[in-house]
C-alpha positions in Angstrom: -8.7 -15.9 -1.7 -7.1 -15.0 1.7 -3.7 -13.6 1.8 -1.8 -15.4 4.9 1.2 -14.9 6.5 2.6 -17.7 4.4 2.2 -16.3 1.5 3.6 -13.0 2.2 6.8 -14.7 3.6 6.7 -17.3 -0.2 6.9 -13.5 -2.0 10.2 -12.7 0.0 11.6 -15.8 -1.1 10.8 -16.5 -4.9 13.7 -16.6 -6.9 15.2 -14.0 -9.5 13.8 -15.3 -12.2 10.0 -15.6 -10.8 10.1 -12.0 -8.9 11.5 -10.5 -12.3 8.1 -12.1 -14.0 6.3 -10.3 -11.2 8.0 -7.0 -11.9 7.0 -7.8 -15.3 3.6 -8.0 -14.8 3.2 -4.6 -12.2 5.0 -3.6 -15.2 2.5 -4.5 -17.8 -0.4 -3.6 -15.4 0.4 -0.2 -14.7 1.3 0.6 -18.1 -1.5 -1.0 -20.6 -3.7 -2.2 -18.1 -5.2 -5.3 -16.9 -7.6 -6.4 -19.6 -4.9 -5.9 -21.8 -2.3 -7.8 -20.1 -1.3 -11.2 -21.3 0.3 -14.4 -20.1 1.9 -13.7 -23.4 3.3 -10.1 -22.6 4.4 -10.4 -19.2 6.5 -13.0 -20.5 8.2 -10.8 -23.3 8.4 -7.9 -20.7 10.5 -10.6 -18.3 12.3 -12.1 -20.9 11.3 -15.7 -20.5 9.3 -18.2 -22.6 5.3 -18.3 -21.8 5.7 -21.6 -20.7 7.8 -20.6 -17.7 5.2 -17.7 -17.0 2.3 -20.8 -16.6 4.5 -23.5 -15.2 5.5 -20.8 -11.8 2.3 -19.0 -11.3 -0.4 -21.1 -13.4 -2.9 -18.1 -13.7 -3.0 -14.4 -14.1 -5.0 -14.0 -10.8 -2.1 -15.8 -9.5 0.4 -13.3 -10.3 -2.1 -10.8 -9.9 -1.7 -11.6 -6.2 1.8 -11.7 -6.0 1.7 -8.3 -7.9 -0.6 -6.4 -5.6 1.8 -7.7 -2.5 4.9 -6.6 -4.1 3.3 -2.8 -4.5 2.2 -2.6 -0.8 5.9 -3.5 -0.1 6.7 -0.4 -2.0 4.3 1.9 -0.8 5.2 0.7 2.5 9.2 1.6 2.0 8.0 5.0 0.6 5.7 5.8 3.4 8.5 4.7 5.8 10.7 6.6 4.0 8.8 9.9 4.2 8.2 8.8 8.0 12.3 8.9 8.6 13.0 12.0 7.2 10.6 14.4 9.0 11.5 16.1 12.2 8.6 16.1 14.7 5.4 13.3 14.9 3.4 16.1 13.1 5.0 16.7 10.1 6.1 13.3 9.7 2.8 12.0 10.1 1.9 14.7 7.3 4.8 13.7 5.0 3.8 10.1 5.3 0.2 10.6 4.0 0.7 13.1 1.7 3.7 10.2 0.0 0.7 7.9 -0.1 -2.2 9.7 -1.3 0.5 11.1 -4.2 1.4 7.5 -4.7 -2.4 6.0 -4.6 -3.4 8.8 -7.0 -0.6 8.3 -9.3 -1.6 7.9 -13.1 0.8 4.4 -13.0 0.3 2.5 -10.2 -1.0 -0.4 -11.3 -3.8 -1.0 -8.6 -5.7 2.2 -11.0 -6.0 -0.3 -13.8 -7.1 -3.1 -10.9 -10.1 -1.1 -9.9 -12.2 -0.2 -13.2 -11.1 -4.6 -14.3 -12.5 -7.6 -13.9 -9.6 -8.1 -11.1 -11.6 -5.5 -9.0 -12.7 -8.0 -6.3 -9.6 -9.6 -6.2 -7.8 -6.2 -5.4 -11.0 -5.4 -2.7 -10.2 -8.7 -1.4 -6.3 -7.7 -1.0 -7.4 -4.5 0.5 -9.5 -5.9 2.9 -7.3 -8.9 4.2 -6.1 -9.0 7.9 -2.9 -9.3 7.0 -2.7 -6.0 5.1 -4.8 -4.4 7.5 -2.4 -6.1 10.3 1.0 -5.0 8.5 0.1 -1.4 8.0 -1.0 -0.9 11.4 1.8 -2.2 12.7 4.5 0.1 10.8 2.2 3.4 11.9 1.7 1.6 15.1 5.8 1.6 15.6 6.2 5.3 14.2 3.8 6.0 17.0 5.3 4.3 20.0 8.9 6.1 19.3 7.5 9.2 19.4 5.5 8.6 22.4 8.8 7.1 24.1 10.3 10.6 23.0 7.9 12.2 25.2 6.4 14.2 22.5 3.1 12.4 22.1 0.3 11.3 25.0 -0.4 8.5 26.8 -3.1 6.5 24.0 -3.5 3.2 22.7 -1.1 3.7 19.4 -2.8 0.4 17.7 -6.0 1.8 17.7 -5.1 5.0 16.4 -2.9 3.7 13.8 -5.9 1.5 12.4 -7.6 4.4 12.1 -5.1 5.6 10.0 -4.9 2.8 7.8 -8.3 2.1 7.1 -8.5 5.5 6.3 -5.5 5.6 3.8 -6.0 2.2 2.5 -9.6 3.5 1.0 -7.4 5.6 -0.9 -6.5 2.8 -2.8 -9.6 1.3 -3.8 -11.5 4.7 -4.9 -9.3 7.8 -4.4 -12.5 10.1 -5.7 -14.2 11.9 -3.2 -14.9 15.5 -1.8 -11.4 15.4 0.9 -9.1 18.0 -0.4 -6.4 16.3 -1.4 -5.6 17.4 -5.1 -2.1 17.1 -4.8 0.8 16.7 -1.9 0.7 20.3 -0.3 -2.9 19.7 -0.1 -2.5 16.2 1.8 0.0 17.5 4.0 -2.4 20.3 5.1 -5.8 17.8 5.8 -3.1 15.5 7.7 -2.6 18.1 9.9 -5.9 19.5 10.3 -7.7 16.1 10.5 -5.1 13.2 11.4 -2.7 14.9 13.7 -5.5 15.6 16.4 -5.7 11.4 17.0 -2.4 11.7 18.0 -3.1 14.2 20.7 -6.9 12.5 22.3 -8.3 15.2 24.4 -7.5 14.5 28.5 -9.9 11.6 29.5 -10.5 10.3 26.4 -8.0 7.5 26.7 
């Protein structure tokens, strides 16, 4: 199942009742699981009937999807965050990955339980979407382009470089175990600058 523009624009619009069942749900994902997760306990976590769980979203894949969306909207506000706050493309390149590979390790986030479930294609598929792919370039994509129109980063294609990024950090998500050094946020800050922060400065001719 494809996630479309659409849809991304229906989560910023559901109504207090149905984004506090969602809540509910990242809630009850992160927390227990999702093999353990019921129709039945998202609805006692949201404080609504059952009834009202099945009538919104009709199926746990459903809100599955809805679920997944609403935690790249947060990881995306705490990457941006981590962006604003650093001085210097550099570290604030480094601050921004190290916020996302301590979030995408984190014991809680609920895409951990996603990836060892029966839901594990669905979250592949998420991962994989244009759209996702699309939206994260474009917020690295803009960090980018101010610095470049401060003058303090080269003349390169920022899209392609922020893809790179992306793709990169995005793998995080779906299987964080590997041999990259990134045991915990120091760590991440120091490959970022070692390995990422060279894109940001192509050597001359290579644009």
């Amino acid at each position: 199942m494809e996630t479309t523009a659409a849809q991304w624009s229906e989560l910023q619009q559901l109504d207090t009742r149905s984004r506090t069942i969602i809540d509910a749900a990242r809630e009850c994902f992160a927390t227990h699981g999702f093999e353990e997760t019921t129709m039945v306990r998202i609805a006692e976590v949201a404080g609504v009937g059952v009834a009202t769980v099945y009538r919104r979203f009709g199926t746990k894949s459903a809100i599955v999807r809805y679920a997944l969306m609403a935690e790249s909207q947060r990881l995306a506000m705490i990457v941006a965050d981590a962006m604003h706050r650093s001085a210097g493309p550099v570290g604030a390149l480094a601050d921004m990955f190290a916020a996302f590979v301590g979030e995408a390790t984190a014991p809680e986030l609920l895409t951990r339980s996603l990836r060892l479930s029966g839901a594990a294609g669905q979250l592949t598929d998420f991962l994989s979407d244009d759209d996702v792919i699309q939206q994260g370039r474009g917020l690295v994509a803009q960090f980018l382009t101010y610095w470049q129109d401060r003058g303090e980063l080269g003349s390169f294609d920022p899209e392609v470089v922020a893809e790179l990024f992306v793709r990169l950090t995005v793998s995080f998500i779906s299987n964080p175990r590997g041999v990259l050094p990134l045991g915990d946020t120091d760590a991440a800050r120091a490959f970022a600058r070692r390995y990422l922060a060279p894109l940001m400065y192509p050597h001359p001719g290579s644009s």
